[in-house]
C-alpha positions in Angstrom: 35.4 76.8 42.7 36.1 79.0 40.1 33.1 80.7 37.9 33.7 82.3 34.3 30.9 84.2 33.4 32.1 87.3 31.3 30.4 87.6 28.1 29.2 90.6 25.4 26.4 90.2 23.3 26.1 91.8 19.7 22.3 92.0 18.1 21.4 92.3 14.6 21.3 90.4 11.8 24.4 87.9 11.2 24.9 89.1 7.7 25.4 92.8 9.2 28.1 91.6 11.4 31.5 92.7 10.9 34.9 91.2 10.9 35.5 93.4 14.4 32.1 92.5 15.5 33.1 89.0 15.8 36.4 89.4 16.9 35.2 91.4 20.1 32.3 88.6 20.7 35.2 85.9 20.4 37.8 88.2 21.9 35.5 88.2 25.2 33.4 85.3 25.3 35.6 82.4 24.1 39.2 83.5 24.5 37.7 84.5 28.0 36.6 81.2 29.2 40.0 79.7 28.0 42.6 82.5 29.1 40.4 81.9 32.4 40.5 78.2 32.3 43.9 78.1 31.8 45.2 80.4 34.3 42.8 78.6 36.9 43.1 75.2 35.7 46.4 74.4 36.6 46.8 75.7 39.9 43.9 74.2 40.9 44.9 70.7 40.3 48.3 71.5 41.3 46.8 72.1 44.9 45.5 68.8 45.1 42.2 69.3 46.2 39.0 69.0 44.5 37.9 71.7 42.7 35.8 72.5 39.9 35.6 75.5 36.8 32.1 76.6 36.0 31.3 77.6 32.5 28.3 79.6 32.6 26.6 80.7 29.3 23.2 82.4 28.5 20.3 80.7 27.8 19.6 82.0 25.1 21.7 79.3 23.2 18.0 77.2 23.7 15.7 80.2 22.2 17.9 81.5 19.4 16.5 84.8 17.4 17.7 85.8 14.0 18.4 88.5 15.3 21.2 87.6 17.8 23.7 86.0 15.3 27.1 86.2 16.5 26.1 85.8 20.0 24.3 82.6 19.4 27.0 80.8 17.8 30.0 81.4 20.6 27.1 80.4 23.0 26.2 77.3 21.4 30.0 76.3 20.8 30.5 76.3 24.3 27.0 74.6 25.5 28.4 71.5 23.0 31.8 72.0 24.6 31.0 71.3 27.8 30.0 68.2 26.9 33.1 66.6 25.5 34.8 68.2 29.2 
């Protein structure tokens, strides 16, 4: 079992974030979970055994703030995500 859990969070009000703020918050937390994916993912079923990726995210996707913009949308990309897995 693998476990991606990385993540950075960015407060304040969505309309103060920058074009680098939300690079770094994508940078991290979703090119993260797929550069991890990826490089786990194959090799994995390429072993042939059963095995599993977990995608772990914050809960505060479920009690968003106004103040937590940029944070709350990557997490609630990836809590719709893992759905469609």
């Amino acid at each position: 079992m693998v476990v991606l859990c990385a993540g950075v969070g960015l407060d304040g009000p969505i309309l103060d974030t920058t074009v680098d703020d939300w690079e770094r918050v994508l940078a991290v937390n979703v090119w993260g979970v797929i550069h991890g994916a990826s490089a786990f993912g194959r090799p994995m079923v390429e072993a042939g055994k059963c095995a599993h990726i977990a995608i772990v995210a914050s809960a505060a996707a479920f009690t968003p703030s106004s103040c937590w913009g940029a944070r709350i949308a990557r997490i609630d990309a990836f809590s719709h995500l893992r759905r469609y897995s």
